[in-house]
TORTOR-803281 format. One record per atom (N, C-alpha, C): residue number from 1; residue in one letter; atom name; x, y, z. Coordinates in nm, 2 decimals, decimal comma. Example, Ala and Ser with C-alpha at 12.3 -4.5 7.8 and 13.67 -1.06 7.14 Angstrom:
<rs>
  num  residu  atome      xx      yy      zz
    1       A      N    1,32   -0,57    0,78
    1       A     CA    1,23   -0,45    0,78
    1       A      C    1,32   -0,33    0,78
    2       S      N    1,28   -0,22    0,71
    2       S     CA    1,37   -0,11    0,71
    2       S      C    1,29    0,00    0,79
</rs>
This chain:
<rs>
  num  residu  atome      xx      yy      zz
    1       X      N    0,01    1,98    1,02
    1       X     CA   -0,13    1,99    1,00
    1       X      C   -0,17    1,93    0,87
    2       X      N   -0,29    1,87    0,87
    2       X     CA   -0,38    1,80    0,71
    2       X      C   -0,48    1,83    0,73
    3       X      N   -0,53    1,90    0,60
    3       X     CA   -0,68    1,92    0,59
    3       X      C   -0,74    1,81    0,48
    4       X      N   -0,82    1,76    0,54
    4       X     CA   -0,86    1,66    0,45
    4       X      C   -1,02    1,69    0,40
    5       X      N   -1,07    1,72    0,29
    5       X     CA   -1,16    1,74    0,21
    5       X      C   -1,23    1,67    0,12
    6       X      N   -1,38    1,58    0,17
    6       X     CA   -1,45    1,47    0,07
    6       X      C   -1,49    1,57   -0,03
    7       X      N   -1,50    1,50   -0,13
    7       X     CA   -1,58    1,51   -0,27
    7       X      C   -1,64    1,43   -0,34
    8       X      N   -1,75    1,45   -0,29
    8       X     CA   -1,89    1,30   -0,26
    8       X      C   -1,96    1,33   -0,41
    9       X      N   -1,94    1,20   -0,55
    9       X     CA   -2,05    1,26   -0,67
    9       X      C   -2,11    1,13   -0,65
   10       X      N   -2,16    1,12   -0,80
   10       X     CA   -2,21    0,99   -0,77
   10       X      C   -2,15    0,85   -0,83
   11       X      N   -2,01    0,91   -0,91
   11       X     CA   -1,93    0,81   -0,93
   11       X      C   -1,84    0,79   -0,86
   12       X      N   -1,81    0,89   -0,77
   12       X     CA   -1,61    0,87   -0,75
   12       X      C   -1,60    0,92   -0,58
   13       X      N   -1,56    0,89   -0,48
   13       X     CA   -1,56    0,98   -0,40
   13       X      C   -1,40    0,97   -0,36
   14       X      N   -1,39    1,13   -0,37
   14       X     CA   -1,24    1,17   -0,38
   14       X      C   -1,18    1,24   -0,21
   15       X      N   -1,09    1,19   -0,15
   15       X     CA   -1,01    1,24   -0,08
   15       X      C   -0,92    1,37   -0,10
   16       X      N   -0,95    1,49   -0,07
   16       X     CA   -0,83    1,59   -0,09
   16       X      C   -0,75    1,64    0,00
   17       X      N   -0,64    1,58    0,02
   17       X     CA   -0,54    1,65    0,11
   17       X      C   -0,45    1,73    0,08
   18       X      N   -0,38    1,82    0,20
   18       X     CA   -0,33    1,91    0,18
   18       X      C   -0,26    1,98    0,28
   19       X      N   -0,09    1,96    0,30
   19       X     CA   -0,03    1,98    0,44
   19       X      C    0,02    1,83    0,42
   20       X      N    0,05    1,81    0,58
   20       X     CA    0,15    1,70    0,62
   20       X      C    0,10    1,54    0,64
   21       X      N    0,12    1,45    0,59
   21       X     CA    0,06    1,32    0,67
   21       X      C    0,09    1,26    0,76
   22       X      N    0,12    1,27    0,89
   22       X     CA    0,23    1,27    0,99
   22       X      C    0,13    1,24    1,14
   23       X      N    0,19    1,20    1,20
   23       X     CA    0,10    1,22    1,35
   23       X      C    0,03    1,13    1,38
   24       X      N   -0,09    1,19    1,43
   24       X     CA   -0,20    1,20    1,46
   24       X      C   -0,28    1,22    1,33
   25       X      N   -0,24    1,30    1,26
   25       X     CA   -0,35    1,31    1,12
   25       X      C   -0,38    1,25    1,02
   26       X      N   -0,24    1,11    1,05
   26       X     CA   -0,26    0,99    0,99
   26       X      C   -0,41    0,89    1,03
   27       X      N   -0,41    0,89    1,19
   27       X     CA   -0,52    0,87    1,27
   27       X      C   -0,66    0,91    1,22
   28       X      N   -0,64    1,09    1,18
   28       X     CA   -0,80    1,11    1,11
   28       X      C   -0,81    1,08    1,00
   29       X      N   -0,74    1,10    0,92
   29       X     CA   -0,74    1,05    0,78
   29       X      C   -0,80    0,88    0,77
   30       X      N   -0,77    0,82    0,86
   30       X     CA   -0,77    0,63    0,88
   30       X      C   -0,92    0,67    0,91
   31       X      N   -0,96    0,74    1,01
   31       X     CA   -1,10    0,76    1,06
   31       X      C   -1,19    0,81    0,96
   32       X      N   -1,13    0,89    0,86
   32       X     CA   -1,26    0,94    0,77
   32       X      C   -1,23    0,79    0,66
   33       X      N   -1,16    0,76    0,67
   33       X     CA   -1,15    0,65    0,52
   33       X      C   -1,28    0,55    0,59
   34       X      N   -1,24    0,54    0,67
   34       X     CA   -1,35    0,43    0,73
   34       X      C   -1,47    0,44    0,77
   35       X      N   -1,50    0,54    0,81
   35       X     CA   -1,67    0,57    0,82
   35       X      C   -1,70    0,62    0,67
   36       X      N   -1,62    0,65    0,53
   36       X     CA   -1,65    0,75    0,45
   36       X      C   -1,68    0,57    0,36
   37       X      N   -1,64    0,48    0,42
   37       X     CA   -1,59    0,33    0,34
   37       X      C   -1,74    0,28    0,29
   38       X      N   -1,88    0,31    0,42
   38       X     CA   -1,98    0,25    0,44
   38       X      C   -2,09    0,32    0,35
   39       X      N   -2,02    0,43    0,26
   39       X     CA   -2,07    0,51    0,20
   39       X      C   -2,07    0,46    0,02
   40       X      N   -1,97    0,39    0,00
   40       X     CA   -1,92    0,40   -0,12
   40       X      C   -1,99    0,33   -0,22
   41       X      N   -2,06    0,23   -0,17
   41       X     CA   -2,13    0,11   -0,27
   41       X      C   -2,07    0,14   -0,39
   42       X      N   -1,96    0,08   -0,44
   42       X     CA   -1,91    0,03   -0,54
   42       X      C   -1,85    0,14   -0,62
   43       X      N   -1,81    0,28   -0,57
   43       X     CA   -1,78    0,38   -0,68
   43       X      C   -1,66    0,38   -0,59
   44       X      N   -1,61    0,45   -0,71
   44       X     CA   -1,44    0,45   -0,75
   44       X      C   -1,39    0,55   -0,60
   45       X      N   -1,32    0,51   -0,54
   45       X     CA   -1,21    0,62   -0,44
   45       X      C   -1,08    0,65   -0,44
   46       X      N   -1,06    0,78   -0,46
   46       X     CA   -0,93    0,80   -0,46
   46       X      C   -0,89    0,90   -0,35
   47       X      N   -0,77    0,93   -0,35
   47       X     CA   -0,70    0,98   -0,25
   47       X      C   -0,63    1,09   -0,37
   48       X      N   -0,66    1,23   -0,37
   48       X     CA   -0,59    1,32   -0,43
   48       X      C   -0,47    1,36   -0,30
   49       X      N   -0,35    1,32   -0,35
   49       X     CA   -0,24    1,39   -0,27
   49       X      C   -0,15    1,47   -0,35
   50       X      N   -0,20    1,59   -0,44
   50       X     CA   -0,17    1,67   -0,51
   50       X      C   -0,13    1,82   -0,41
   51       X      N   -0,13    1,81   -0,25
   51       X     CA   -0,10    1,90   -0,18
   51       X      C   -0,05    1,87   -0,06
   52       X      N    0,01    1,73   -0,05
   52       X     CA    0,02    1,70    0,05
   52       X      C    0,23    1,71    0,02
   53       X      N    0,28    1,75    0,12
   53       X     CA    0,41    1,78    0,10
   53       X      C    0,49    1,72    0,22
   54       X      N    0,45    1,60    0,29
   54       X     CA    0,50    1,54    0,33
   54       X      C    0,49    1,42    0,36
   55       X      N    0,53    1,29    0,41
   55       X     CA    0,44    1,19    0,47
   55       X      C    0,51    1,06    0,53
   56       X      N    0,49    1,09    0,68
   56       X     CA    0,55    1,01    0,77
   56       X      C    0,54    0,85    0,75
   57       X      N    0,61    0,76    0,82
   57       X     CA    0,62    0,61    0,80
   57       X      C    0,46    0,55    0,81
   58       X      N    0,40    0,61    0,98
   58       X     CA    0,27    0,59    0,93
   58       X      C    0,20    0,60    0,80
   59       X      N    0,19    0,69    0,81
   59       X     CA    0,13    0,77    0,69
   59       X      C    0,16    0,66    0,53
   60       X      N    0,23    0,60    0,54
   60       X     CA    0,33    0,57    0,41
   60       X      C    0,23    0,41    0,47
   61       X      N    0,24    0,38    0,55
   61       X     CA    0,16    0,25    0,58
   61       X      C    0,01    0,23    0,56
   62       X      N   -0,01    0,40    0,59
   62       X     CA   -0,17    0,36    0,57
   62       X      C   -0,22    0,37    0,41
   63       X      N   -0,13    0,44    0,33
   63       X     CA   -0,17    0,49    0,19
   63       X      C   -0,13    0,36    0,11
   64       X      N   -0,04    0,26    0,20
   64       X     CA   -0,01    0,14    0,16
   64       X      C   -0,16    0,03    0,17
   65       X      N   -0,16    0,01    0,26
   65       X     CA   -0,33   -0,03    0,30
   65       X      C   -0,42    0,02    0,24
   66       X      N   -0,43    0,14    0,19
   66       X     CA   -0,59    0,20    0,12
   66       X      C   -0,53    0,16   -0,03
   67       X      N   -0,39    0,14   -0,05
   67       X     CA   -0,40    0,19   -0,21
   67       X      C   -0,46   -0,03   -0,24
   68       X      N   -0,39   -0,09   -0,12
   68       X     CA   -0,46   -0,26   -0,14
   68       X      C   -0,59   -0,31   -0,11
   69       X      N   -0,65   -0,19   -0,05
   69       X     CA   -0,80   -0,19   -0,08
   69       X      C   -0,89   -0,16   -0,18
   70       X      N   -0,79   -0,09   -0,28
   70       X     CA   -0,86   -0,03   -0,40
   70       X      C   -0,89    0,10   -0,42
   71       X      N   -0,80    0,18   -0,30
   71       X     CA   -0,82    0,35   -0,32
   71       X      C   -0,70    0,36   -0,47
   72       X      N   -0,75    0,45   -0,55
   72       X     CA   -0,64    0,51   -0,61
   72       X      C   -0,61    0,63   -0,57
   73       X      N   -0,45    0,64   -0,54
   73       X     CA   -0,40    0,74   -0,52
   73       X      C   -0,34    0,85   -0,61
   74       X      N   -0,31    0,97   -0,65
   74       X     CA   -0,32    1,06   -0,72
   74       X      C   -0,24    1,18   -0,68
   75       X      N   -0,08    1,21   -0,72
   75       X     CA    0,02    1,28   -0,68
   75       X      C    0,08    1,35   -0,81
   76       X      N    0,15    1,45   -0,77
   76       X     CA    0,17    1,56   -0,83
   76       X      C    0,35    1,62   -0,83
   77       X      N    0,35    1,63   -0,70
   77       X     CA    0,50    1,64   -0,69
   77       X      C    0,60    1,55   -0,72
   78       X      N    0,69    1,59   -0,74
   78       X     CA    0,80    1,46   -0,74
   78       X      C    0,82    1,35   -0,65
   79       X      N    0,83    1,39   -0,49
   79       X     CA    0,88    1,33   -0,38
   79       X      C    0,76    1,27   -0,37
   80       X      N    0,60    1,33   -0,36
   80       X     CA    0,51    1,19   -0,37
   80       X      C    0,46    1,14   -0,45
   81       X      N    0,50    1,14   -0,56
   81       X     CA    0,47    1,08   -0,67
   81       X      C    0,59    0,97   -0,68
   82       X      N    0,72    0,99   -0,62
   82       X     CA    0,78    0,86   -0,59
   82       X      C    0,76    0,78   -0,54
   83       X      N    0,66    0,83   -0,42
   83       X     CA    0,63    0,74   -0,26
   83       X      C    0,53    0,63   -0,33
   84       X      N    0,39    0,71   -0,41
   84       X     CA    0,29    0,65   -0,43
   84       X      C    0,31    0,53   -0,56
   85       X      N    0,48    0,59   -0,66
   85       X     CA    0,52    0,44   -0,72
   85       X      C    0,58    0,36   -0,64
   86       X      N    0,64    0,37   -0,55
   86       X     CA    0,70    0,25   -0,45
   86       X      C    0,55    0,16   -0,44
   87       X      N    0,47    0,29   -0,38
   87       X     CA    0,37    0,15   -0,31
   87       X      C    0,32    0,14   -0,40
   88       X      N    0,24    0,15   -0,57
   88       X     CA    0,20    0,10   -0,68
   88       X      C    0,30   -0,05   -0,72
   89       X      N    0,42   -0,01   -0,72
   89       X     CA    0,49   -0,10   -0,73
   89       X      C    0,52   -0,25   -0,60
   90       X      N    0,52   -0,19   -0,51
   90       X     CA    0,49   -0,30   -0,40
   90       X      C    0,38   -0,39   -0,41
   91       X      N    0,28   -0,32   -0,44
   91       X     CA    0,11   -0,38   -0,47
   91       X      C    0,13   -0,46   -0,58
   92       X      N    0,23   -0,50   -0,66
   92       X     CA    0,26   -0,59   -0,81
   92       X      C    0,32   -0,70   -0,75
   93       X      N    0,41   -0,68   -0,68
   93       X     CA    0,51   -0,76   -0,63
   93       X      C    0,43   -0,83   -0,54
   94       X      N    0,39   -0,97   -0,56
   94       X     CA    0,37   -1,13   -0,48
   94       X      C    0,47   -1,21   -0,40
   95       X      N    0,46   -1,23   -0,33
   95       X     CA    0,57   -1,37   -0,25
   95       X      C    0,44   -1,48   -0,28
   96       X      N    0,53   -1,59   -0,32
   96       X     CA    0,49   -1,72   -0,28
   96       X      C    0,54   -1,82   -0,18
   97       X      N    0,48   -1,87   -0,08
   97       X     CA    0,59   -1,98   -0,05
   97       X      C    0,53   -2,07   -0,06
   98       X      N    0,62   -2,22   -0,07
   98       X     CA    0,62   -2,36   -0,10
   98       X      C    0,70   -2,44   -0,04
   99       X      N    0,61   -2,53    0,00
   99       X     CA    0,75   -2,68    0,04
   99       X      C    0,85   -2,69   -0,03
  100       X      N    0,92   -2,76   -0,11
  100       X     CA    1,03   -2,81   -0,13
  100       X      C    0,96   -2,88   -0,25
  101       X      N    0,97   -2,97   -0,37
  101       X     CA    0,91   -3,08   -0,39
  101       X      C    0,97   -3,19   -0,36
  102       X      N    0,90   -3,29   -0,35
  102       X     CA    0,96   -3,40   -0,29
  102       X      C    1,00   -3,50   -0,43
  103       X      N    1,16   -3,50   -0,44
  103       X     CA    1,18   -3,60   -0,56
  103       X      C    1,29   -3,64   -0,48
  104       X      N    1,30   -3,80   -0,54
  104       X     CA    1,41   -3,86   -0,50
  104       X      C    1,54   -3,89   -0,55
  105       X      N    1,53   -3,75   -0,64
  105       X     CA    1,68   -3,73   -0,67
  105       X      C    1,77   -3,64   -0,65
  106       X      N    1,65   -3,54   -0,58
  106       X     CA    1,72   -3,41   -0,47
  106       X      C    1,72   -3,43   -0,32
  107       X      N    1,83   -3,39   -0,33
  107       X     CA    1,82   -3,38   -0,15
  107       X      C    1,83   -3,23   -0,09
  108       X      N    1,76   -3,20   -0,05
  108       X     CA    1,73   -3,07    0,09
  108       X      C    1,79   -3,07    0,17
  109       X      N    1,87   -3,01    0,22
  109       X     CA    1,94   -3,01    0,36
  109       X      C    2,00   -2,86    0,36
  110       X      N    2,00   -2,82    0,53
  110       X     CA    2,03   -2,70    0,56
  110       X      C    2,19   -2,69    0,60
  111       X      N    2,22   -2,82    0,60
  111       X     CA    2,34   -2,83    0,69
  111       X      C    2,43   -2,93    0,58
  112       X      N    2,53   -2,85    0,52
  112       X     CA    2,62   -2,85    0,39
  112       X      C    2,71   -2,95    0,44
  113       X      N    2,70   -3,04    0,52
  113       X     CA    2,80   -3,18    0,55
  113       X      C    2,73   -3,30    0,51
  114       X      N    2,58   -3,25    0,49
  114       X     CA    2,51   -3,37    0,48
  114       X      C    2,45   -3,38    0,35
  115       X      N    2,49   -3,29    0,26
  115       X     CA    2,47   -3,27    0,15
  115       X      C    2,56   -3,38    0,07
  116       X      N    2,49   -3,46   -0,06
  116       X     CA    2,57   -3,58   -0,15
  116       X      C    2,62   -3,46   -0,19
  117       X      N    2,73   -3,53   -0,27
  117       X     CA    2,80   -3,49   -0,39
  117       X      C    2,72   -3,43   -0,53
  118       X      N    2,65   -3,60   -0,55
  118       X     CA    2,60   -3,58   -0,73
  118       X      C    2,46   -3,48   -0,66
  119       X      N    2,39   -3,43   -0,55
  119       X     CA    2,31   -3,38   -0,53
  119       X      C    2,39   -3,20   -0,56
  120       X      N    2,46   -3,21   -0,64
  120       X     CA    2,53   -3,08   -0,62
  120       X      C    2,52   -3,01   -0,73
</rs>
């Protein structure tokens, strides 16, 4: 079970949970973030998970998604306060990808028989 609780001012509007993130209640939670989204004009949202004592893979996906939309999240316990640094820390971490560059004194190849020597 999650009881989820807004706290509408006129700077910040805060999420308060409390209980499990798991289920289906991942589902409401998604549903209040998003009708609560059209509300926000520009003030700060966070997610207080200072009671919440558990939180399924969903759950872990969606707090991933809100924290890359710009919710800040806010934990207390040890076990979510690790979860919410993984995903702080995920949200830093970039991939780039890129061709190759093209110089003609490297050679690319996937297949190590066709690779030169001085290309080594």
């Amino acid at each position: 079970m999650l009881k989820i609780t807004l706290h509408d001012s006129s700077g910040e509007l805060r999420f308060r949970l409390e209980g499990r993130l798991s289920g289906a209640w991942v589902g409401e939670l998604r549903q209040c973030w998003l009708t609560a989204q059209s509300t926000v004009r520009g003030r700060k949202t966070t997610l207080d998970l200072g009671e919440v004592d558990y939180v399924d893979a969903d759950g872990q996906s969606l707090l991933t998604e809100m924290h890359r939309q710009g919710v800040g999240l806010k934990a207390v316990t040890p076990l979510i306060r690790e979860l919410v640094q993984e995903i702080e820390r995920a949200g830093r971490c970039a991939t780039v990808e890129e061709a190759p560059a093209q110089r003609p004194d490297a050679l690319v190849s996937t297949d190590p028989a066709a690779r030169h020597r001085r290309a080594l």
